[in-house]
C-alpha distance (Angstrom), angle and dihedral (degrees) to the residues before:
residue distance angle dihedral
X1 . . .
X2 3.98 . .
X3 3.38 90.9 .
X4 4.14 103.5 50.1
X5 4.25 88.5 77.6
X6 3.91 85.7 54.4
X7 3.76 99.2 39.0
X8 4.48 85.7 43.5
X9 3.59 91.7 56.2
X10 3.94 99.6 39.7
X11 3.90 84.6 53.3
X12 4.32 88.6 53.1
X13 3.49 79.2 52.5
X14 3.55 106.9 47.4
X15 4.45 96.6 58.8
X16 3.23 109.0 163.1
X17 3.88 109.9 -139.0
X18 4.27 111.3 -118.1
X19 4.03 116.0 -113.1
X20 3.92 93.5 -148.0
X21 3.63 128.7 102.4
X22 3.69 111.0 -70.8
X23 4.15 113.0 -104.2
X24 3.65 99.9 -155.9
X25 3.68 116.0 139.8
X26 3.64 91.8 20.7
X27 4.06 98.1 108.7
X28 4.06 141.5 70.4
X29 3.51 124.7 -123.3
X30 3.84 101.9 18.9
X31 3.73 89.4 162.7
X32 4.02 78.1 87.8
X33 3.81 86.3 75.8
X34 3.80 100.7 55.3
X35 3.37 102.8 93.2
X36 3.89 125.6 -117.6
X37 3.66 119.8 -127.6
X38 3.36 136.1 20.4
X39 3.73 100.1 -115.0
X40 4.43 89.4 63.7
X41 3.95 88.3 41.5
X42 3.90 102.3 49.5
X43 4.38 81.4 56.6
X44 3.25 89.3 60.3
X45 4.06 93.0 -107.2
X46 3.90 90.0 -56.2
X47 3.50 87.3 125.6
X48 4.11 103.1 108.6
X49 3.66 87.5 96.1
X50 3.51 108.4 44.3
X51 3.92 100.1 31.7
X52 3.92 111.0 123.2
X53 3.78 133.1 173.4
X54 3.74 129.4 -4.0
X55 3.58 104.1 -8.3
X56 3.71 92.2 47.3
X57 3.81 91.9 77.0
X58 4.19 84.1 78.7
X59 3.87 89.6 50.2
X60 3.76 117.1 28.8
X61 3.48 119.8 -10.6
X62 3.61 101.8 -153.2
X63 3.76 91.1 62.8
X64 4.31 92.5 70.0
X65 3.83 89.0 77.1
X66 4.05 90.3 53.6
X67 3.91 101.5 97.0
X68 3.52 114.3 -130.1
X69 3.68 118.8 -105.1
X70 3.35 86.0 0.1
X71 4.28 97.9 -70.9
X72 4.00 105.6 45.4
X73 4.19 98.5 97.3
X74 4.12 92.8 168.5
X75 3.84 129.8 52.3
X76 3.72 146.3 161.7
X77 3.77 123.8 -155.0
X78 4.18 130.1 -165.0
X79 3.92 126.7 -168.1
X80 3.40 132.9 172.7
X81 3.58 135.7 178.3
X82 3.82 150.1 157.3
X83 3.70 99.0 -129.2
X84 4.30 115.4 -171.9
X85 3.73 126.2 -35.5
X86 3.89 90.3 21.0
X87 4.00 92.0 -63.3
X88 4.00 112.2 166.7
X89 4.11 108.7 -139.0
X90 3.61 119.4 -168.1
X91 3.86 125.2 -174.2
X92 4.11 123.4 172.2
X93 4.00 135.8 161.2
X94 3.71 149.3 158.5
X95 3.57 135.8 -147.8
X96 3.93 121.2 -162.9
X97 3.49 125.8 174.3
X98 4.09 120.4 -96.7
X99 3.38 115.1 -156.5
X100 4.01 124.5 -66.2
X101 4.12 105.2 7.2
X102 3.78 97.3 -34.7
X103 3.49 128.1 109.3
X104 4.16 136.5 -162.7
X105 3.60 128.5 -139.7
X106 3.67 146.3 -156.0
X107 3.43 123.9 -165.6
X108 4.00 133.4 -179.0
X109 3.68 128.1 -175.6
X110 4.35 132.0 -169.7
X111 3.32 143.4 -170.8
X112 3.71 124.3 178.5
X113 3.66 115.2 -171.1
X114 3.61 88.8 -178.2
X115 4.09 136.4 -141.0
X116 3.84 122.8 -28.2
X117 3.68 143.6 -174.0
X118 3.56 120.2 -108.3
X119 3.77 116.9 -124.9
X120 3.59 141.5 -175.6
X121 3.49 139.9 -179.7
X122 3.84 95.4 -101.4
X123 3.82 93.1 38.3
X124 4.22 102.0 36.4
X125 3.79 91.1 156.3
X126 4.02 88.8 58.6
X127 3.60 141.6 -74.6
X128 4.00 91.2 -127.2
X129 3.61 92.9 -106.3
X130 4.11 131.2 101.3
X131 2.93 140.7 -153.3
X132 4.47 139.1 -170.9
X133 3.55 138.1 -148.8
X134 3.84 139.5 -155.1
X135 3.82 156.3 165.5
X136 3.42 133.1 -142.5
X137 4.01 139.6 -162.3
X138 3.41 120.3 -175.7
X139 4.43 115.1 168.7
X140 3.58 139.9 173.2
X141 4.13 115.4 -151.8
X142 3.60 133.3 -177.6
X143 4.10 120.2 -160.0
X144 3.92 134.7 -174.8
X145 3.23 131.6 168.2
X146 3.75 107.2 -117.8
X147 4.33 95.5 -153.1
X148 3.94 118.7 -4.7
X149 3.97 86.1 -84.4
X150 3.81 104.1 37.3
X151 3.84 117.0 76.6
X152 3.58 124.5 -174.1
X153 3.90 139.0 172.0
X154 4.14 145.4 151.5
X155 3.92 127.1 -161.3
X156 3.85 124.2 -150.8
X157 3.82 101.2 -143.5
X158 3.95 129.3 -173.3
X159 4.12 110.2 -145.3
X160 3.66 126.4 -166.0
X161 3.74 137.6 169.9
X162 3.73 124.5 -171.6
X163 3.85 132.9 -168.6
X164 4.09 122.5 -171.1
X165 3.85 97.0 -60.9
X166 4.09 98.3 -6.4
X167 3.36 140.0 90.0
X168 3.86 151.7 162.3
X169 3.28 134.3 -178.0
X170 4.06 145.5 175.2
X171 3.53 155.7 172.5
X172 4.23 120.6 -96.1
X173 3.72 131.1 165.9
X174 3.75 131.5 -138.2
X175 4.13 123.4 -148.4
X176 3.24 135.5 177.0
X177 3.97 151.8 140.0
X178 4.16 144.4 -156.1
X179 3.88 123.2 -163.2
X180 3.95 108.1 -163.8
X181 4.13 107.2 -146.5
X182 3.50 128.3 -152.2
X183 3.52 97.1 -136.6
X184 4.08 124.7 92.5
X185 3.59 84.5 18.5
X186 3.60 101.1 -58.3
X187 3.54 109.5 -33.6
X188 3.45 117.6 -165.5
X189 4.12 131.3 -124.2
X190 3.85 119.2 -166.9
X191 4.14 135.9 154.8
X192 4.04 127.6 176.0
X193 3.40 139.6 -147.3
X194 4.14 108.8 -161.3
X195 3.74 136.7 -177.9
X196 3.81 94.6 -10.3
X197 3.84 103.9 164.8
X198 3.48 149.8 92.7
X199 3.88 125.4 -32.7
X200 3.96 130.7 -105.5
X201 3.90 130.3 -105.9
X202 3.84 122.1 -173.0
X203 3.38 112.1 -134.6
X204 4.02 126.9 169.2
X205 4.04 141.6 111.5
X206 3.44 94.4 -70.4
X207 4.17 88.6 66.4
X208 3.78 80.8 65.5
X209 3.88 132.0 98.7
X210 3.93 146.5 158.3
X211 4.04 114.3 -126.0
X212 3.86 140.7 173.9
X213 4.08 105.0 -123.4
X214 3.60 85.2 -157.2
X215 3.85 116.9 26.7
X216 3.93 88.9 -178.7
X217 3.74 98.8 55.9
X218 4.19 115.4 75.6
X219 3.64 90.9 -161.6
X220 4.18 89.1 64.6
X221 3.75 117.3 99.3
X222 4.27 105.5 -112.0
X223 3.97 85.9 -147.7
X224 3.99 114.0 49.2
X225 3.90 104.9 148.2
X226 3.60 124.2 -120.4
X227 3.90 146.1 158.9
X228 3.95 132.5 -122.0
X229 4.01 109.5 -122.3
X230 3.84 106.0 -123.3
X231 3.54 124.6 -148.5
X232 3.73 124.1 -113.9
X233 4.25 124.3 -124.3
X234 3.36 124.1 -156.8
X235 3.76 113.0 -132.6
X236 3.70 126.7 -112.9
X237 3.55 106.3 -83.3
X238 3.68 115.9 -174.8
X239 3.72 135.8 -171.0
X240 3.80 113.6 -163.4
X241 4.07 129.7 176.2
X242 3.62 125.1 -164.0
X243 3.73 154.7 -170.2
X244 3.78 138.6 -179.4
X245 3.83 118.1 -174.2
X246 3.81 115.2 -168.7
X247 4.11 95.4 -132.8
X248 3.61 93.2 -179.2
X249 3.89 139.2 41.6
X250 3.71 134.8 168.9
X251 3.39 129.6 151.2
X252 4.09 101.4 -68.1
X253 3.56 104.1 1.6
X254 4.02 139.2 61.2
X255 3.48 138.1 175.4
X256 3.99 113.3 -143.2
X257 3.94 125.3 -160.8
X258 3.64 119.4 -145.5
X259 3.95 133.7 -169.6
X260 4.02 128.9 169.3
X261 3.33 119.1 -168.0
X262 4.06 99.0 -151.6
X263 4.33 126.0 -159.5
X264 3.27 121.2 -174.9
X265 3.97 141.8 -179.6
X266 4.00 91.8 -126.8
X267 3.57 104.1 31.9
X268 3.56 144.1 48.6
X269 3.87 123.5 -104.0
X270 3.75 118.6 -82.3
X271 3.63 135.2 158.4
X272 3.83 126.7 -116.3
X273 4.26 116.1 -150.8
X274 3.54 134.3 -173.0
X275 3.91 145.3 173.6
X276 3.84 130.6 -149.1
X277 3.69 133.1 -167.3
X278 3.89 117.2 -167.6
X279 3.55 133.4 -176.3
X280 3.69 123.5 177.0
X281 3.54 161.6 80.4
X282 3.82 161.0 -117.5
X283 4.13 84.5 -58.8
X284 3.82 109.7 18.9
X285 3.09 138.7 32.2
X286 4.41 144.6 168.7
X287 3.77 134.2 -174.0
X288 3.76 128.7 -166.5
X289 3.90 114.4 -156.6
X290 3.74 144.0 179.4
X291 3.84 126.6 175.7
X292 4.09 137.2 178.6
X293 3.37 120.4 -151.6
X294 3.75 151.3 -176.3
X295 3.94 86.5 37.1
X296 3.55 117.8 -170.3
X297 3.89 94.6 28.8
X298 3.75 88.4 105.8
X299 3.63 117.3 -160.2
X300 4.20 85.5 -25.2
X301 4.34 85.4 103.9
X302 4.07 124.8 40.5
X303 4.11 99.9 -138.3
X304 4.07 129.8 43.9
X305 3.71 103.3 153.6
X306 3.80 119.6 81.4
X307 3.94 127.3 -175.3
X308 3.76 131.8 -177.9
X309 4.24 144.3 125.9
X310 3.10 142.7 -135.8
X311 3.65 141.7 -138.4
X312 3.94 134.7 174.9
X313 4.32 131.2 169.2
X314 3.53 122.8 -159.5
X315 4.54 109.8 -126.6
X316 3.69 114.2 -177.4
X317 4.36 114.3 -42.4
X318 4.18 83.5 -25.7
X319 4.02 131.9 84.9
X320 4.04 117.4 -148.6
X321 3.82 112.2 -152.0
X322 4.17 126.4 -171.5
X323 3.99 115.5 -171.0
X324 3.80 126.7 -163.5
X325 4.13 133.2 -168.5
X326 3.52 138.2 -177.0
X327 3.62 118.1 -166.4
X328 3.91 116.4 178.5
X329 3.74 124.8 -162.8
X330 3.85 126.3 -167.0
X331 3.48 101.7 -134.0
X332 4.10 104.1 15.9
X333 4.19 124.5 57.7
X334 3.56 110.9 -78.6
X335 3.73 105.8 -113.5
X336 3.81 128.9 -142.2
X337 4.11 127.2 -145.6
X338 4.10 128.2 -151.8
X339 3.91 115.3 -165.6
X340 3.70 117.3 -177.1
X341 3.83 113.4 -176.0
X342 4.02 142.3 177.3
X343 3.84 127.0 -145.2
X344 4.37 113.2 -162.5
C-alpha cells in the first residue's frame, strides 16, 4: 500500500505520446478548456484534485460540496482576464448549501473576442462595417459528499458560441468525483468527466442564399431561396485523473504535489503538474504556486510554465480570498489572471 502513491504518480509521469493523426482544431467551444481562475492555472491545471468550492464547478464538480478549510460550506468566486489577442474572459459562481451535506451551484463563463472589421475579397482593407463574436457557458451543479471521504457531483450546463449573425448552441454535462485517503497524510484521489454532450451546428442568416436551379433554362426563377448545410463539431470532451500528495507538513505550513493525467477528444494525452506551498492559519493564510502543463505535447502548444499566489484573511464568520497567475508564452503576450473569492 506504501508504494501505490509512488507507483500512481510515476505512471502520470510516464504518458506515452499517441501515434495517430493529431485532432487539434477538430472541436466547438474550446474556450471550455481554458481554465478558469487563477488559483487552477498557476498549478499548471493540476487542480482536479484539490479544487473546492465555487470555482471548482469549472474543474471537478464533486469538489463544490468539500467545505473550505474544513467549515466554509458556501462560496462565490470572480475572475477576469484579458487572455491572447486582447480577448476579455470572464468566469463567476456561487455555492450555497442545499439541505443535509449537499450543495448547488451556478456557474457562468465569457469570452469576448471583441469588435472586427468586415472584409471581403474585393474590399480586404474593410467594407466599413464590424462585426463581434462570443461564447457563453452558463451551468447549474449539485454536489454531496456520498461518505465523509467520497465526494461526488454533475452540472447541467447550457453552451453557446456566436459569430456576427451565427450561432449554435447545446446542452453538455460535467461529472466528476474526489476520495480524500488517510494515508500519506491525506492524499487526495479525484477523476472528471467534462462537457460530455451533444455537438454544435451554426445556424444564422448568413447560411442563407438566393440561386438559379437551372442557370441554362430562362423559364427558372434566378432567386429560389435556400440554406447552406453546416457541419456539426463535437465539443471538447475531456477526461482528466488526478492526485495531490501533501509531501510536507509542519505545524503551519505544507507543501502539496499535484499531477493530472488529462484525455481529450482533440488532443493527445499529456499530463498536467503542479506544486503548492502554504503557510497559515485559522485567520490568514498565503500560497505560492507554480505548475507545467500539457507535458508531452512537445513544441505542439506555446506556454507550459504557470506561476501565481495566493492570499486569503478571515473577517467576522466569512473568509476573503484574492488569486493571481502569470502564464508566459514564447511567441504570444504573456497573460495575467485576478481571482477574488468569498468563503461563508
Amino acid at each position: 500500500m506504501k508504494r501505490f502513491p509512488i507507483l500512481l504518480l510515476a505512471a502520470l509521469a510516464a504518458v506515452p505520446m499517441a501515434g495517430a493523426q493529431s485532432r487539434s482544431g477538430t472541436t466547438a467551444a474550446t474556450f471550455l478548456t481554458i481554465g478558469a481562475g487563477a488559483k487552477g492555472t498557476s498549478l499548471g491545471h493540476a487542480y482536479t484534485s484539490v479544487a473546492t468550492g465555487a470555482d471548482a464547478l469549472f474543474w471537478n464538480p464533486g469538489g463544490a460540496s468539500r467545505p473550505y478549510l474544513g467549515r466554509h460550506r458556501g462560496g462565490a468566486f470572480f475572475s477576469h482576464h484579458n487572455w491572447l489577442a486582447d480577448i476579455d474572459y470572464n468566469a463567476a459562481a456561487v455555492v450555497v448549501p442545499a439541505g443535509g451535506s449537499g450543495v448547488i451551484g451556478l456557474s457562468i463563463a465569457s469570452v469576448d473576442y471583441g469588435s472586427m472589421d468586415v472584409r471581403t475579397v474585393a474590399r480586404p482593407e474593410g467594407t466599413g462595417e464590424t462585426f463581434d463574436a462570443g461564447d457563453l457557458s452558463f451551468g447549474l451543479t449539485y454536489a454531496t459528499p456520498l461518505t465523509p471521504q467520497f465526494h461526488f457531483g454533475g452540472t447541467a450546463k447550457f453552451v453557446s458560441q456566436r459569430i456576427r449573425d451565427m450561432s449554435a448552441s447545446t446542452v453538455a454535462f460535467d461529472f466528476g468525483f474526489v476520495l480524500v485517503t488517510d494515508y500519506l497524510n491525506g492524499m487526495q484521489i479525484a477523476a472528471s468527466i467534462m462537457n460530455f454532450g451533444g455537438k454544435m451546428t451554426m445556424d444564422g442568416i448568413n447560411s442563407e442564399s438566393n440561386v438559379d436551379i437551372a442557370p441554362g433554362n430562362a423559364g427558372t426563377s434566378e432567386s429560389i431561396p435556400v440554406r447552406i448545410r453546416m457541419d456539426s463539431w463535437d465539443l471538447p470532451i475531456a477526461f482528466k485523473f488526478g492526485v495531490a500528495l501533501p509531501v510536507y507538513k509542519s505545524g503551519n505550513m505544507e507543501v502539496v504535489a499535484l499531477a493530472d493525467a488529462n484525455q481529450t477528444n482533440d488532443n493527445n494525452l499529456n499530463s498536467d503538474f503542479g506544486g503548492q506551498f502554504k503557510y497559515g492559519n485559522r485567520t490568514f493564510s498565503f500560497e505560492a504556486r507554480v505548475g507545467y502543463k500539457d507535458a508531452f505535447l512537445e513544441d505542439t502548444v506555446d506556454s507550459h510554465l504557470t506561476y501565481g499566489v495566493g492570499l486569503d484573511v478571515q473577517v467576522a464568520k466569512a473568509r476573503f480570498g484574492f488569486d493571481f497567475a502569470y502564464v508566459p508564452f514564447d511567441l504570444l503576450d504573456d497573460v495575467r489572471m485576478f481571482d477574488f473569492r468569498i468563503h461563508f
